[in-house]
N, C-alpha and C positions, 0 to 999 in steps of 0.2 A: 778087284772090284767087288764090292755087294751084288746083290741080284737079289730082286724080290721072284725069280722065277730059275732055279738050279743052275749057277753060275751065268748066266745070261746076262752079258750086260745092258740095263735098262736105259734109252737114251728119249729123252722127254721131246719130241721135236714141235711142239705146239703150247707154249705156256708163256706167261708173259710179267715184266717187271716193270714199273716206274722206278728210275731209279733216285734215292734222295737225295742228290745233290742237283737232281733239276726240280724236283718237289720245293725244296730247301732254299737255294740260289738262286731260281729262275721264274719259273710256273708262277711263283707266288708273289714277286714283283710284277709280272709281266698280263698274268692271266687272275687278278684278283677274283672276278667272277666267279671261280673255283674255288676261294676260302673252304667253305664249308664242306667240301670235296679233300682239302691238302692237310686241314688242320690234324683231322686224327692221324694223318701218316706222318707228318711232321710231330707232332707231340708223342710217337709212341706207340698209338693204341690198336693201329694195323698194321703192324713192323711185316706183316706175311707181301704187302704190296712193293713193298720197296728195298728191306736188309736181305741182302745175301748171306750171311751168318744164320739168320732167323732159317731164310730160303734151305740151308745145306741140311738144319738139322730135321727140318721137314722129309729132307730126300729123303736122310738116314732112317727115319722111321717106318717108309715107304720100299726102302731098297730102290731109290730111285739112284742110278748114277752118276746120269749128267742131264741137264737141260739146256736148251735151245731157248734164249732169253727173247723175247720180242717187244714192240713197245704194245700196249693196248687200245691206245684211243688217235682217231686222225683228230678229233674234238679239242685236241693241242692248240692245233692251228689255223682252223677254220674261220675263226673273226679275222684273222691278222693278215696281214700284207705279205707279199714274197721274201720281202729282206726279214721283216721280223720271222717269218716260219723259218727260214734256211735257219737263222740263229738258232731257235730252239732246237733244230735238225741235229747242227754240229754238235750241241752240248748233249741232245740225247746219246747220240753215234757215238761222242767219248765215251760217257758214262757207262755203255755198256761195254764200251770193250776193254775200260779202266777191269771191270767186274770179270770179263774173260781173261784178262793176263792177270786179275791177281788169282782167281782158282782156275787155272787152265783144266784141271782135270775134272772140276766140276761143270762148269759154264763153258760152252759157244755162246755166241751172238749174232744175231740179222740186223743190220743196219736199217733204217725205216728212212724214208724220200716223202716228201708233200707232195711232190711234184715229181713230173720225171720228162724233162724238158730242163733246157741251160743249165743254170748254176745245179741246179738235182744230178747231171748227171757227173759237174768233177765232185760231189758231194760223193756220188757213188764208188768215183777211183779212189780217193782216198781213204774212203769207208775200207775197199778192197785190199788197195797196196799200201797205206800207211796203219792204217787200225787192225786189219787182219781179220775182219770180220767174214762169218761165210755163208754169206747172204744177202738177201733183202726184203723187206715185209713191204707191200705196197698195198693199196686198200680197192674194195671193190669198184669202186667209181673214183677218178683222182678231181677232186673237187667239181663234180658233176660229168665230167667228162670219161665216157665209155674207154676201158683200157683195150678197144680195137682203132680208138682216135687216130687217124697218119701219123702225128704232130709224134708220137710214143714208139717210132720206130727204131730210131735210133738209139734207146733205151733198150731192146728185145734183141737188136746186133749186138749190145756191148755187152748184156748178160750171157749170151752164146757164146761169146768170147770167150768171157770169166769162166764159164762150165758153173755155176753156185746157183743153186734154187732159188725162187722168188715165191713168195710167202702171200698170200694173196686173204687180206681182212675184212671181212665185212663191216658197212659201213653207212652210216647212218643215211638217210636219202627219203624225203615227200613221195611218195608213191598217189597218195591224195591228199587235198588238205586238211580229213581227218585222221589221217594215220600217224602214229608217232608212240609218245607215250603210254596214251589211256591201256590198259591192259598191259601195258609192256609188247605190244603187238610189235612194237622195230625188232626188238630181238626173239621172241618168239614164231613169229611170222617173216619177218622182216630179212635177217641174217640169213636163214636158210635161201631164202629168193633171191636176193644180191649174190648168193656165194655163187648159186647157179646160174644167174646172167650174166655176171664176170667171167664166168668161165665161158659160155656160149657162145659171148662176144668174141674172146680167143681163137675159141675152133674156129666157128662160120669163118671169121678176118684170115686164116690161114697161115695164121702165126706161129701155130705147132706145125704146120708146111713148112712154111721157111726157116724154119729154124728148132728142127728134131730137139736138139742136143736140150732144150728147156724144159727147167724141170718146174713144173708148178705143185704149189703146195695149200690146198685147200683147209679151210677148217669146217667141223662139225661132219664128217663124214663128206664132204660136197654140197652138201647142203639137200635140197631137192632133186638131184640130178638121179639117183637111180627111181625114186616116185618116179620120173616124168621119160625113164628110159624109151620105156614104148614107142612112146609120143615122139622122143627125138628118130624113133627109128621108122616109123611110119611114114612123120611127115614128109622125110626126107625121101622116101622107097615112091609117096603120092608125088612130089614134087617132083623127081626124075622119069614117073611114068606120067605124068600128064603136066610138061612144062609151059603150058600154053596157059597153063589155071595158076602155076604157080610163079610165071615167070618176074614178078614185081618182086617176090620177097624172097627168093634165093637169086635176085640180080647179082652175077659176079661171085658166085661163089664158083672157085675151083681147089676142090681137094682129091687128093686120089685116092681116100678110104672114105669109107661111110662116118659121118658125123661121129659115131657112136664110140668108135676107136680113139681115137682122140680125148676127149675124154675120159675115156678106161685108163688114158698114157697118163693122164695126172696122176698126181698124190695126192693120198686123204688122211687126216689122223681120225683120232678114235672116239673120239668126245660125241658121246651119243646120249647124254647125261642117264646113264645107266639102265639104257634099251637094249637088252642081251641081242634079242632077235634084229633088231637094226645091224648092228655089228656083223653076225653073223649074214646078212642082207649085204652091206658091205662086202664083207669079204666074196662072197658067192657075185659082185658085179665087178669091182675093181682086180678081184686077186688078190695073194699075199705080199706080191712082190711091189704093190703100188698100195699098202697101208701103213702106215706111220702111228707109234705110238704116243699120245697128247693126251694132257689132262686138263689143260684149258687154266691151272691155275695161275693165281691166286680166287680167281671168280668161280662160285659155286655155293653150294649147302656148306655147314659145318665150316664156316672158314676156306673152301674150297677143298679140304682134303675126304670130302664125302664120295664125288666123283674120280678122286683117283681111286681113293679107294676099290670103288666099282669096277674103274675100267681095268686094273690089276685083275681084279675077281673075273671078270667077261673074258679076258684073254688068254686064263689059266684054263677057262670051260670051253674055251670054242674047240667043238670037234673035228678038230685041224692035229698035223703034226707037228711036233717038236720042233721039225725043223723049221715049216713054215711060222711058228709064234716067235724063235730067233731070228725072223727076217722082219716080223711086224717091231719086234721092241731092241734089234739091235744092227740089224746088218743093212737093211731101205735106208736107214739114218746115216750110219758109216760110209756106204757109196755116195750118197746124194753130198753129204760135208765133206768127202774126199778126207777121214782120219781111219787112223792102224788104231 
């Protein structure tokens, strides 16, 4: 294999594809509202969104490996009804794993759920045992509903089962009725705060209790969660010494580690749009052994390849060892996918 870092093999575990035969075939019968959106991938003129050929010789110039395909947007779905989302579901899930078994040694794939209740979850067995997928990307709220919801338990048993990571998206969500676009505030403001109450919801609910063996996979470094470390370690240290003050909003929590742990047990990639010292921040709260190498594309400056660029550059500088940057860009990925 290439290596853009002394035979190291580079494995991308946070980057994401539309693929064109749901752009092509599907999206654009089904979700016209998007024309303006599908036209240039369809006509050609962003092949970086959607061709795998275009996608491989990107790697090569990068010495990127392999990638971890994901889908990017839950906004697929979100007008449509349950039968029509499952459809688009199944056609995305092929698509990507059509893309994994034609370049195996380039491409994995995460299978992506709208839901994760009924038909979502034999959408997931098959995703598992007939596609071979080694994953799933689910989004930070599942159509409003908090991923600590009961209704979502059965979904966190069968992933235990499976032993395969879940992929966890940030995702669009009113926070107030001004909030949204103007500024770009959803995903500047917006992502970083979703990644971290997704996850929150997790710890507090006791989901990483009952059920160790899960591996969750954050983007943007986690978002906000080491900013607001303190804070989670505080409240939590006030709420155990003075439960009488706190007793309404830690009702029913029982874990047997501090909040804080938990937490640290996720996984984060890298995508820190080219803040050295973040990264290095990262590394110094998570560890080596729970960072993942992502370069978020095809979205970014420069066609996206400005950020990898970076995060190539941050990783080769962070005053770490050797060994520890083959655990960030090749061996976290290798364990969590279970591949030689």
């Amino acid at each position: 294999m290439s290596s853009a870092l002394g035979g190291v093999m580079v494995i991308d575990m946070y980057c994401h594809i539309l693929p064109v035969k749901v752009v092509a075939s599907y999206l654009k019968k089904r979700l016209p509202f998007l024309i303006s959106f599908i036209q240039p991938l369809v006509s050609g003129d962003d092949l970086r969104f959607v061709d795998p050929e275009y996608r491989i010789r990107y790697m090569d110039r990068f010495g990127i490996d392999m990638e971890v395909l994901t889908l990017p947007y839950n906004s697929l779905w979100e007008t449509l009804g349950e039968d029509e989302a499952m459809e688009i579901t199944k056609t995305v899930n092929d698509a990507l794993a059509s893309i994994s078994q034609k370049y195996p040694s380039r491409f994995a794939a995460a299978a992506t759920l709208p839901y994760l209740t009924g038909a979502s979850l034999d959408e997931l067995d098959r995703c598992v045992s007939d596609l071979g997928l080694k994953g799933v990307l689910i989004f930070s709220n599942m159509n409003g509903r908090p991923l600590n919801s009961s209704e979502f338990e059965p979904f966190y048993r069968r992933m235990a089962k499976y032993d395969l990571p879940i992929w966890i998206h940030p995702a669009h969500w009113p926070y107030y009725p001004w909030f949204g676009y103007k500024y770009d505030l959803t995903h500047v403001f917006g992502y970083p705060f979703e990644t971290a109450v997704a996850a929150a919801t997790i710890v507090y609910a006791g989901i990483l209790e009952r059920y160790q063996s899960l591996k969750f996979i954050l983007h943007h470094l986690g978002g906000i969660i080491p900013a607001v470390a303190g804070r989670i370690k505080e409240f939590y240290e006030m709420a155990a010494h003075s439960p009488h003050i706190f007793a309404q909003q830690y009702s029913g929590l029982k874990l047997s580690r501090e909040p804080l742990q938990y937490f640290k047990a996720m996984y984060v990639d890298t995508v820190v749009c080219g803040m050295a010292h973040l990264l290095e921040w990262g590394y110094q709260f998570y560890g080596p052994e729970h960072l993942l190498f992502g370069t978020d594309y095809p979205f970014g400056p420069e066609g996206g390849e400005k950020w990898t660029r970076e995060n190539l550059h941050m990783i080769r500088a962070l005053p770490i060892t050797p060994e520890e940057k083959h655990r960030i860009l090749e061996e976290n990925a290798k364990q969590i996918l279970r591949i030689t």
